[in-house]
C-alpha positions as CSV (number, residue, x, y, z in Angstrom):
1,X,-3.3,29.3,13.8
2,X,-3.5,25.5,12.7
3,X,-1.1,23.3,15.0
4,X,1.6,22.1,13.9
5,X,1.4,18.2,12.6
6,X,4.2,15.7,13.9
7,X,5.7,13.2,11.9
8,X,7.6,10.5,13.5
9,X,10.4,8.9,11.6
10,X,13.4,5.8,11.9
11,X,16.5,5.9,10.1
12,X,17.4,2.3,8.5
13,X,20.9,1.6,6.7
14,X,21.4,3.0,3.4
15,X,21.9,0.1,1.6
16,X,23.1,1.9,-1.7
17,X,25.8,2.9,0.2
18,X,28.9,1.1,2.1
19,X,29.1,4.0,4.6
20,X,28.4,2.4,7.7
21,X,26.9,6.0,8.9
22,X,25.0,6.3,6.1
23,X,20.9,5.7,6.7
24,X,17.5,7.2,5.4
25,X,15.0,7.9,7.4
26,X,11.1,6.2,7.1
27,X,7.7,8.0,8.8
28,X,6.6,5.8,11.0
29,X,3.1,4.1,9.3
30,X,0.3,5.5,11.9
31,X,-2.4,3.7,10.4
32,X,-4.6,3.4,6.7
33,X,-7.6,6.3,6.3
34,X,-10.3,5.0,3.7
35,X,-13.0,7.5,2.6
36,X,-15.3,6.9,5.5
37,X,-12.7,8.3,7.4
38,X,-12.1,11.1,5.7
39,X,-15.8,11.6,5.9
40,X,-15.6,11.2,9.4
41,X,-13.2,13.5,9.9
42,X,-14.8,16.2,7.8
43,X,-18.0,15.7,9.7
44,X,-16.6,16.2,12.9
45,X,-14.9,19.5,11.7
46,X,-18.1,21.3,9.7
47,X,-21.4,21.3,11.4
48,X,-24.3,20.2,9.1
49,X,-22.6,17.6,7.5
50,X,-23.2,13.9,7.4
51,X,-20.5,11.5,7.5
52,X,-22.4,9.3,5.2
53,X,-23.5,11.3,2.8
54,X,-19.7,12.8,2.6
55,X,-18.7,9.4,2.1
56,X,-20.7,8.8,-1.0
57,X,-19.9,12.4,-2.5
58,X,-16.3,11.5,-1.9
59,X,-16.7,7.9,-3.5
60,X,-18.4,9.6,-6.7
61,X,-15.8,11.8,-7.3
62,X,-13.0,9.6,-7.0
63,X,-14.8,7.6,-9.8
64,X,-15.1,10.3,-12.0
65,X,-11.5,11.7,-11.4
66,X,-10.4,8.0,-12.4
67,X,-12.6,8.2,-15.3
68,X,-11.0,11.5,-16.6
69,X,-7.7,10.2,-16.2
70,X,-8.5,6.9,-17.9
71,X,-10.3,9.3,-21.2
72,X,-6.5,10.8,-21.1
73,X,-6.9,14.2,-19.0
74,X,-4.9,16.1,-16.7
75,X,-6.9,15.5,-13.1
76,X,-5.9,18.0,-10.9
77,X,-7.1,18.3,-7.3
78,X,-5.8,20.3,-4.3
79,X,-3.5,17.3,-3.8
80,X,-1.6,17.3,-7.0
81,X,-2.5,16.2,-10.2
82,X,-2.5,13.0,-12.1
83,X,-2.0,11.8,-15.6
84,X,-2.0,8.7,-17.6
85,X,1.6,7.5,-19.0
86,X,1.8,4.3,-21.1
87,X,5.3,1.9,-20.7
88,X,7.1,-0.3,-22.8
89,X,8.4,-0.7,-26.3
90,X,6.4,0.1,-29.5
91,X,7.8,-1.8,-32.7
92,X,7.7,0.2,-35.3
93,X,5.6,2.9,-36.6
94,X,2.5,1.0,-37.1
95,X,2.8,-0.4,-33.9
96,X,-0.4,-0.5,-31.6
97,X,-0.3,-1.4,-27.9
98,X,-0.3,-4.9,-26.9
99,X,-0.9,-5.6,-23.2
100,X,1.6,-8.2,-22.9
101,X,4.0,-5.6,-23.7
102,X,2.7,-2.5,-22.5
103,X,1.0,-1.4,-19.4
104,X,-0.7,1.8,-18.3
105,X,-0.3,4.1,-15.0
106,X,-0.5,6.9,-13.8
107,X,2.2,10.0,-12.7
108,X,1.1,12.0,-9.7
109,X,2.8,15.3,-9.2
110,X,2.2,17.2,-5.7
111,X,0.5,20.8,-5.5
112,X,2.1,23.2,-4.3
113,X,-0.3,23.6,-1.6
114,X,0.6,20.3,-0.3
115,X,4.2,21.3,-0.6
116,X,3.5,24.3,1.5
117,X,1.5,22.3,4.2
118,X,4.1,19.4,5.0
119,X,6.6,22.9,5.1
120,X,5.5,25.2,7.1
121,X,3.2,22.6,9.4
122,X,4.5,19.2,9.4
123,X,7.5,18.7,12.1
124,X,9.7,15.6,11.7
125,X,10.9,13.6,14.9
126,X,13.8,11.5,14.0
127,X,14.0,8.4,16.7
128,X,17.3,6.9,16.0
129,X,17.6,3.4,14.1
130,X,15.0,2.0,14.2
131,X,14.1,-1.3,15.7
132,X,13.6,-3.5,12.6
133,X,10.8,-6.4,12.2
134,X,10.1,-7.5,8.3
135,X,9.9,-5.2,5.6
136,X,8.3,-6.4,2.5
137,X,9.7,-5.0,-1.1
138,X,7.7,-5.9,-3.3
139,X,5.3,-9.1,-3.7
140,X,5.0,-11.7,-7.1
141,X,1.3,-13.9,-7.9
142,X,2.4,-17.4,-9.4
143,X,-0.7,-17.2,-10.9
144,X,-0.8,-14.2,-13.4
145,X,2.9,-13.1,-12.4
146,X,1.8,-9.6,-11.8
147,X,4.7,-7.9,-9.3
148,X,4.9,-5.0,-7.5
149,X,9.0,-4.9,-8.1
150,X,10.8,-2.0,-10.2
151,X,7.5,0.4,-10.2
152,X,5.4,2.0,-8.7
153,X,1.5,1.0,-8.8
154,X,-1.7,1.6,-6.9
155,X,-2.7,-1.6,-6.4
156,X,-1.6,-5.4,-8.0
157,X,-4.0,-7.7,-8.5
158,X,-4.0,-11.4,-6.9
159,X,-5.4,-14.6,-7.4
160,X,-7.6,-16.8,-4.7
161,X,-5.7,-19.0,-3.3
162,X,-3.0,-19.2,-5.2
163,X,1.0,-19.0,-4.6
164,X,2.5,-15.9,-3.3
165,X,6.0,-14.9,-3.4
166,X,6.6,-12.0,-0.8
167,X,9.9,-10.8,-1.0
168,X,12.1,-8.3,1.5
169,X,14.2,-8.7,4.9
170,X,13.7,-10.2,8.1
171,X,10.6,-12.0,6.3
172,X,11.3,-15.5,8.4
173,X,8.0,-17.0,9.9
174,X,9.0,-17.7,13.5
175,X,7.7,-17.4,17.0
176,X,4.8,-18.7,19.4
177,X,2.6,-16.1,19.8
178,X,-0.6,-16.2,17.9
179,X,-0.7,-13.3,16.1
180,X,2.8,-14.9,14.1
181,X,2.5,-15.2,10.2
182,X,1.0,-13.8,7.1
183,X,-2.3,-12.3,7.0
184,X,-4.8,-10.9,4.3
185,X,-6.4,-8.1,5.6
186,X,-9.6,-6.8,4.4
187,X,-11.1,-3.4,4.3
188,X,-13.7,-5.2,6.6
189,X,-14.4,-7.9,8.9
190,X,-11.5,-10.4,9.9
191,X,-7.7,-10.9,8.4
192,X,-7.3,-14.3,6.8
193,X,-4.2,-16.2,7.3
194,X,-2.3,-17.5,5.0
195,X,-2.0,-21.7,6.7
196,X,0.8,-23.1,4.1
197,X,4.2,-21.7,4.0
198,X,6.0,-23.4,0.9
199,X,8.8,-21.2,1.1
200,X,10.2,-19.9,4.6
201,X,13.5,-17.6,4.8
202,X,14.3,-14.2,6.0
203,X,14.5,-12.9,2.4
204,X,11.4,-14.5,0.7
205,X,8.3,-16.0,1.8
206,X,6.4,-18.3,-0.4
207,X,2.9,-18.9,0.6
208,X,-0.7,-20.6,-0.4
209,X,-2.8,-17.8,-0.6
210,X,-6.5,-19.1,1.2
211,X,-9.6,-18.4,-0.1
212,X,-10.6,-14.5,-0.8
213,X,-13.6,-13.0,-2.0
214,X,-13.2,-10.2,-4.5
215,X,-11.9,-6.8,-2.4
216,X,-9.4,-4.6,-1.3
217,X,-6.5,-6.6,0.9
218,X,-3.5,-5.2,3.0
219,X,-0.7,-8.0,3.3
220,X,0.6,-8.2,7.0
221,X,3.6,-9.8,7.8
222,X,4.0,-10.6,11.4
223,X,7.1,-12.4,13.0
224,X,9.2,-12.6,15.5
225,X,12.5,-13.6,14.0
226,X,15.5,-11.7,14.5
227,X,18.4,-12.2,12.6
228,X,21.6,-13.8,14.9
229,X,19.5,-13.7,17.8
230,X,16.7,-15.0,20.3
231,X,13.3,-14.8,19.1
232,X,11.6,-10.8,19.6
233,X,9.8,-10.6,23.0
234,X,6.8,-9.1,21.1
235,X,5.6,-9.7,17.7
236,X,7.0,-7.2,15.4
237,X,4.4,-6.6,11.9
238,X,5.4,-4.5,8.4
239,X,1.8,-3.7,6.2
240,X,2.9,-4.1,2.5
241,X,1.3,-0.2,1.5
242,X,0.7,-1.6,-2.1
243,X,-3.1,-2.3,-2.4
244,X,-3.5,-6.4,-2.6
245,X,-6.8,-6.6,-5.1
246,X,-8.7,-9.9,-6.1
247,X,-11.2,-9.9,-9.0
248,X,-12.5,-6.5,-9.6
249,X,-12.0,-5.2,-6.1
250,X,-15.5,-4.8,-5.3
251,X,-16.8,-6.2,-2.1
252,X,-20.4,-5.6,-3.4
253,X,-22.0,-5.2,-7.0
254,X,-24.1,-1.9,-6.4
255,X,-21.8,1.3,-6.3
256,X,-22.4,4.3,-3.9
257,X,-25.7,5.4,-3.4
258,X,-27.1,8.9,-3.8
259,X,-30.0,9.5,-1.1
C-alpha cells in the first residue's frame, strides 16, 4: 500500500474578510522539481532506466504537448488536461486578434486521478499562523510592462537589467546578514543580486534588475524586516512561483538530444 504523502500548511489572515478569526491556509513551498528531477526520481524507482535518457524523453514530450496545445488541441495527460483560451475584447465582427489587445493562455483542468491521489493519500498538517517574512503578489517589468497581477500565467517575461516593480507585504529590504535582498535565481549555477534598490517599502520594491543571460529565473526575496518590530533573528525568504523568463528562456541553442 503506497504511504501516505504529508502536506504541511500555515494559515495567514483572510484579507477578504474583517473576521479577525478568519484565515486560509498555504502548503508550505518544500522546494522546485525540474525534469531532471523527475528523471531522477523515476530512475531510482524502475530498474533499467537512465536518469538522462528520462530526462530527454520527458523534455520532448513536454515540447510536443506545448506544440499541440499551441495548433489548438485538447492535451490531456494523467495530470489533467490543457487548452488554449484567447482574452480580451474583439471589435466587431471583422475583427482579428491584435496582440496589444489580446493575449493567449492556457486553462488546466485536474484529472481525476490526481483528484483521487491528493484524496485518499495526501494528509494535511495545519501549523497554526504562520510566521510571516515577504510575500510577493505579483511582479511589473518597466521595460515591456508585462505583469503577473490579475491572472494567472506560466511564466512573464523580463528584461536585462531593467526596472522591476515587485509588489506584496513585508517586502522591506532590511537586515545585516548577507543573504538580505533580492536575488535572481537561475535554474543553474549562482543567484544574482539585484545591487540598486530605487524603491524600498514593505509593500513594493523597485529594483535595477543586473545583468541576465537568457533563461529560466526564480525571484527570491530575502529580508529581515518585521513590521512594528526588531529586525527577524534569521533571515526570512518568499520564492515568487511565477517563472521569471529573459529572451527566449533558453540557456543554450541546441534542444534535447536523442542518444
Amino acid at each position: 500500500m503506497a504511504e501516505d504523502i504529508i502536506l504541511n500548511a500555515d494559515l495567514y489572515d483572510n484579507t477578504l474578510t474583517g473576521d479577525p478569526n478568519d484565515y486560509v491556509a498555504r502548503p508550505r513551498n518544500t522546494g522546485t522539481v525540474y525534469n531532471a528531477d523527475i528523471a531522477s526520481r523515476m530512475a531510482s524507482k524502475y530498474p533499467g532506466y537512465e536518469a538522462g535518457s528520462l530526462t530527454q524523453t520527458l523534455d520532448l514530450a513536454d515540447q510536443e504537448k506545448m506544440l499541440a496545445v499551441a495548433e489548438g488541441k485538447n492535451q490531456v495527460d494523467k495530470t489533467g488536461s490543457r487548452q488554449l483560451t484567447i482574452a480580451g475584447p474583439f471589435k466587431g465582427a471583422d475583427a482579428q486578434f491584435d496582440s496589444s489587445l489580446n493575449s493567449m493562455g492556457v486553462m488546466y483542468t485536474m484529472s481525476d486521478q490526481f483528484r483521487e491521489l491528493l484524496k485518499t493519500r495526501v494528509k494535511v498538517r495545519v501549523h497554526g499562523i504562520a510566521q510571516t517574512g515577504p510575500i510577493v503578489n505579483y511582479v511589473i517589468d518597466a521595460v515591456t510592462e508585462n505583469s503577473s497581477k490579475e491572472k494567472v500565467i506560466e511564466s512573464l517575461t523580463i528584461t536585462s537589467g531593467g526596472a522591476l516593480t515587485i509588489a506584496g507585504s513585508n517586502l522591506k529590504i532590511q537586515g545585516s546578514d548577507d543573504s538580505v535582498g533580492v536575488f535572481f535565481v537561475p535554474s543553474t549555477g549562482e543567484p544574482k543580486k539585484a545591487t540598486v534598490l530605487i524603491s524600498n517599502m514593505p509593500s513594493k520594491l523597485i529594483v535595477q534588475m543586473p545583468t541576465l543571460d537568457d533563461g529560466i529565473y526564480t525571484l527570491r526575496v530575502t529580508t529581515q524586516f518585521v513590521k512594528n518590530g526588531k529586525d527577524t533573528k534569521t533571515p526570512r525568504s518568499y520564492n515568487y512561483p511565477v517563472p521569471l523568463k529573459v529572451g527566449d528562456g533558453n540557456e543554450e541553442e541546441d534542444g534535447p538530444q536523442v542518444q
